[in-house]
N, C-alpha and C positions, 0 to 999 in steps of 0.2 A: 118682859122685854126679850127679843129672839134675841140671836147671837148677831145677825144681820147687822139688824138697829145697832147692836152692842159697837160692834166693830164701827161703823159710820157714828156716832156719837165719841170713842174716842179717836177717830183722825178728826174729825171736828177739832174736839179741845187738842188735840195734840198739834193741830196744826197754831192755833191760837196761842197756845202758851207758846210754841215755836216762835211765833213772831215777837211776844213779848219779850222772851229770854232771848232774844236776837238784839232788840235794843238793849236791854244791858252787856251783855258780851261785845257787843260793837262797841260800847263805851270804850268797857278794857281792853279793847284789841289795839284800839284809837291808841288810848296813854300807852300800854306798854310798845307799841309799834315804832311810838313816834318818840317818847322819853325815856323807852326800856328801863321800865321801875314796874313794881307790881302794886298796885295800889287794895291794900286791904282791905281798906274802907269804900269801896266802892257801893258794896253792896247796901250800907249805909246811905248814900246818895239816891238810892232805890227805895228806902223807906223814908226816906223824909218826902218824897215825891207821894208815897202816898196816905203821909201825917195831912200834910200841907191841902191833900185831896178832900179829907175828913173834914178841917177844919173849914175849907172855903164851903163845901156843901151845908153844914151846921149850922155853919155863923151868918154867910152871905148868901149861903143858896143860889150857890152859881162854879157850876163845874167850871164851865172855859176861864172864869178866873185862874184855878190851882193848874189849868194846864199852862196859863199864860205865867205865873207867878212860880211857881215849882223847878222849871229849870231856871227861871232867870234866878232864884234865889242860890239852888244848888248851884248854879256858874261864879255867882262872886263869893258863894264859901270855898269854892275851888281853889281861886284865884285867891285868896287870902291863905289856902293851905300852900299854894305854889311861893308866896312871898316870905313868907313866916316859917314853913316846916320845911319844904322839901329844898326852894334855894339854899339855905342857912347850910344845910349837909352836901349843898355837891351833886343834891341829885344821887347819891351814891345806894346803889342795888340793894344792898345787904342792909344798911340805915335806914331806907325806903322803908324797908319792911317793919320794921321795928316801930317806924315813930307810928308809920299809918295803922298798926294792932292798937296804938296807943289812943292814936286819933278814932279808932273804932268803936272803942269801948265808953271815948267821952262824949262821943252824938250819941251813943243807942242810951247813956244814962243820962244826959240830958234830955231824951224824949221821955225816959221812962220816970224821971220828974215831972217835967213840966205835961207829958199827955197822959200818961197813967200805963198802968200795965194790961191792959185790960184791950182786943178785940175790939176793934167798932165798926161798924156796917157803913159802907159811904152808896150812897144813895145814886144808883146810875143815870144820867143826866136824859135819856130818852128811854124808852118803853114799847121795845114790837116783837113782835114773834116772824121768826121764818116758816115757813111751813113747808115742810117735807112729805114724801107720799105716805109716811108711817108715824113722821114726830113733829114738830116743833122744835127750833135753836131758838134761843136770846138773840136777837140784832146787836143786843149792846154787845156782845164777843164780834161778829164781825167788824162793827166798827173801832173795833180794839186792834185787829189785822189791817183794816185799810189804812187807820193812820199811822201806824206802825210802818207797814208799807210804804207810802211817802216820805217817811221821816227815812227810812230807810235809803230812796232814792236821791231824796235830800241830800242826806249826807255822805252818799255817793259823788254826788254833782259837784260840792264843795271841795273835796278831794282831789278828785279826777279832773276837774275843770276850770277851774278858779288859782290865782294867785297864792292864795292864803295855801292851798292844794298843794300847789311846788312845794311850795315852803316846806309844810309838811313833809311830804315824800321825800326830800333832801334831806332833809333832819333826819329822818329814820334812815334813808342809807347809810349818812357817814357827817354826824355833828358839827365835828371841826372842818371837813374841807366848803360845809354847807357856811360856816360861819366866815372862812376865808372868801368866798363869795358873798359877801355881804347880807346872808341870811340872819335877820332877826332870830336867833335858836330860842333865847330867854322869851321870847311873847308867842314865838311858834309853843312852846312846853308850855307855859301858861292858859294858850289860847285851844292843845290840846286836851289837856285836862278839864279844862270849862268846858268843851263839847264833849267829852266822853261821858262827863259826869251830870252833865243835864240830859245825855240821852236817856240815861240811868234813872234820874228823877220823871220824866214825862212817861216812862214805863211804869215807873211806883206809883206813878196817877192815875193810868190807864187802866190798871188792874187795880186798884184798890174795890172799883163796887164788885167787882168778882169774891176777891180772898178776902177783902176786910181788909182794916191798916193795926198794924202790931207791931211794939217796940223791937220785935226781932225779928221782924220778917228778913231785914237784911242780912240775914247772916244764911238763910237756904236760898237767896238771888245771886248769895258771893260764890257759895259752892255749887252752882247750877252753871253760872257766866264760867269760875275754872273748868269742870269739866268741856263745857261746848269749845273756850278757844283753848284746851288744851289738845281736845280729838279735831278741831278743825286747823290748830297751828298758829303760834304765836306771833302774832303782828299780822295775820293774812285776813284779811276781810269777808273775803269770799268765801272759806274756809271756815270761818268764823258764822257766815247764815247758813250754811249748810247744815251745819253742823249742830246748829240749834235746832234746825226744823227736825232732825234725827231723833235729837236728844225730846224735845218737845213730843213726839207722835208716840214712840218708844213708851214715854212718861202718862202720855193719854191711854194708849190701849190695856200696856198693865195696868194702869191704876183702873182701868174698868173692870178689867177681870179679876185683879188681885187686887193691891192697892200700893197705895202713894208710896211706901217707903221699900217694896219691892221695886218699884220704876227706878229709886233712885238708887236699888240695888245693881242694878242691870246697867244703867248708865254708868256707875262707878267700875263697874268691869269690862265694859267698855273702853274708859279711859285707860286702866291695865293694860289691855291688850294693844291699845293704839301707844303705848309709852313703849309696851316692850318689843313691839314688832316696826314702829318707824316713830323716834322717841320726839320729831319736829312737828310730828302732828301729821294727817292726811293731805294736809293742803300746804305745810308750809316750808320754806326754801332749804332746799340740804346746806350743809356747809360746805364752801369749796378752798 
């Protein structure tokens, strides 16, 4: 392989896993934006999306199932953690964190009961080649970016555009006077959580016939989504796809030339330099 090809095969995958790592960082940009909590287990929410992938392709042989069934599941485990763990605390910063390490380590051990410890191959639900003037891509990675990509403008539209969208935006600027205006804030948090956290799962689906489904994979989607919205800035959207496609392309070309855990080398000093030189991130609001 030249260096040409080298280089055009990883902005390929760097662009691909950009859009992936773009839906789960949108997740947590959503919650903490909109509830300012940091939700630990998120990355969690990302490997049940793609247990749930494993299991629908094995059993029923049918991907659009685990796409269809994956977030609605991760949405009402959300919404059971919104009622149960995080209301009971206040919502409170510093508690957030604590109980969601806690809630982290009881999903990755109940998978690694009930699924096993062990790698499984999930079966890509189409089969094409791109062809290029020197190589061949997978189609199934482009349609990993296209849907990505719509889900992405998705849930744009819902934000920017829609009722539920105020709602939101209100809540994130300023809770109480959102709730003096008779903003729902308790089913706005609720209803934030369920969307961030099913974007989380429909990504763990997306990408499972890529990486395989593995009881940990959640915990390198948790550290991959901090870095992106912490260089793209906390609560900023925009910021937040930017900044994945960075961290994604970065992640592809090293790992072509050197590998995986140099990329995530690089990425992590990255985040270094964007803490110590403007510590809100590139993209997100100074304080005034």
């Amino acid at each position: 392989m030249n260096i040409e090809v080298a280089i055009v095969l990883g902005l390929l995958d760097g662009v691909i896993l950009g859009f992936n790592i773009a839906l789960v960082a949108l997740g947590l940009s959503i919650v903490f934006g909109v509830m300012r909590i940091v939700n630990v287990s998120h990355g969690e929410f990302f490997m049940l999306g793609a247990v749930v992938a494993w299991y629908s392709v094995t059993l029923l042989n049918n991907f659009i199932i685990a796409l269809i069934a994956a977030p609605l599941m991760v949405a009402g485990l959300a919404a059971v953690v919104d009622r149960f763990i995080l209301r009971p605390i206040n919502y409170n910063p510093e508690n957030t964190i604590v109980v969601t390490i806690g809630l982290l380590f009881i999903i990755q051990q109940l998978v690694h009961i009930i699924y096993g410890p062990y790698s499984r191959p999930v079966t890509p639900p189409i089969y094409f080649r791109v062809d290029f003037p020197w190589f061949g891509y997978s189609g199934y990675k482009i349609i990993i970016a296209g849907i990505s990509a719509l889900l992405m403008v998705l849930t744009w539209f819902i934000i920017f555009k829609t009722k539920l969208g105020l709602y939101m935006r209100a809540t994130q600027q300023d809770s109480e006077i959102a709730q003096a205006f008779a903003v729902p804030v308790r089913r706005v948090y609720v209803t934030a959580l369920a969307l961030g956290s099913a974007l989380a799962a429909v990504a763990g689906v997306l990408i499972a016939p890529v990486q395989q489904a593995y009881y940990l994979m959640g915990l390198d989607a948790l550290l991959i989504s901090f870095m992106v919205v912490i260089i793209g800035g906390l609560g900023s959207l925009s910021g937040t796809l930017i900044a994945a496609f960075m961290v994604g392309v970065i992640d592809g070309i090293v790992s072509v030339f050197f590998s995986p855990t140099l990329a995530r080398i690089v990425a992590s000093l990255i985040v270094t330099l964007v803490l110590l030189l403007r510590p809100r991130g590139l993209f997100g609001a100074e304080a005034t």
